[in-house]
N, C-alpha and C positions, 0 to 999 in steps of 0.2 A: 580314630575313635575307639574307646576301651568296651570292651563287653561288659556288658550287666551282670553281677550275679546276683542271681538270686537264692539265698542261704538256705533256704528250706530244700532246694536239691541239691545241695553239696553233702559233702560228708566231712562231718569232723574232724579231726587230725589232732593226735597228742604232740606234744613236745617238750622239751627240755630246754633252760635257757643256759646255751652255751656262752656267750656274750654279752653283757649290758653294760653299753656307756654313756655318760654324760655327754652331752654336746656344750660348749659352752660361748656363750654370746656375750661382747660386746658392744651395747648399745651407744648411740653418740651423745646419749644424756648422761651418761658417764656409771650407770649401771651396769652391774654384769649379770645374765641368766645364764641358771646350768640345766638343760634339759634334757629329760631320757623316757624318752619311749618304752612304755612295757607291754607285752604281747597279752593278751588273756587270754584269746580265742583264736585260733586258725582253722577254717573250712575250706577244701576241694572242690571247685565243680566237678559234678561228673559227666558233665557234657559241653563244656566251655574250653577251649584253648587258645593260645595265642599264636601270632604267625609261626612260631617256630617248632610247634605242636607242645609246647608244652603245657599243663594244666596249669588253670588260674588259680587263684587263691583269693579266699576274701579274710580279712583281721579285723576282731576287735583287740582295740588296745588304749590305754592312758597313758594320758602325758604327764609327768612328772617335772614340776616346774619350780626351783628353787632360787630367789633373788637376792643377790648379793652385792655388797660394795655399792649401795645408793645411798648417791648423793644428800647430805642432808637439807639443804634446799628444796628438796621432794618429797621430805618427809613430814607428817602428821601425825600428833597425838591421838591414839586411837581414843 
């Protein structure tokens, strides 16, 4: 079972984005999605750890979702 945080007693954390990559999927309808995860927000508990002592972490973040290579059979005139 994960612990709960609760954001309002964490503490925020700056950071810098050292890495961002696509993930790229494909699907068996014969599209491809390229997705990438981007951080916005990272908080600390300050009183929450996990078995191995180390402090949790709570993120917000968006998903960046680009589709590619579909099929035109699935496609519609907007």
């Amino acid at each position: 079972m994960h612990a709960k945080i609760d954001l309002s007693e964490g503490e925020e954390v700056d950071f810098e984005n050292a890495k961002e990559e696509w993930n790229v999927y494909k699907l068996a309808d014969g599209t491809t999605l390229k997705i990438k995860l981007v951080l916005v927000n990272v908080v600390r508990s300050r009183n929450k750890y996990d078995p191995l002592g180390n402090p949790i972490y709570g993120i917000t973040s968006q998903n960046i979702v680009k589709t590619l290579n579909v099929p035109e059979k699935l496609k519609r005139k907007p």
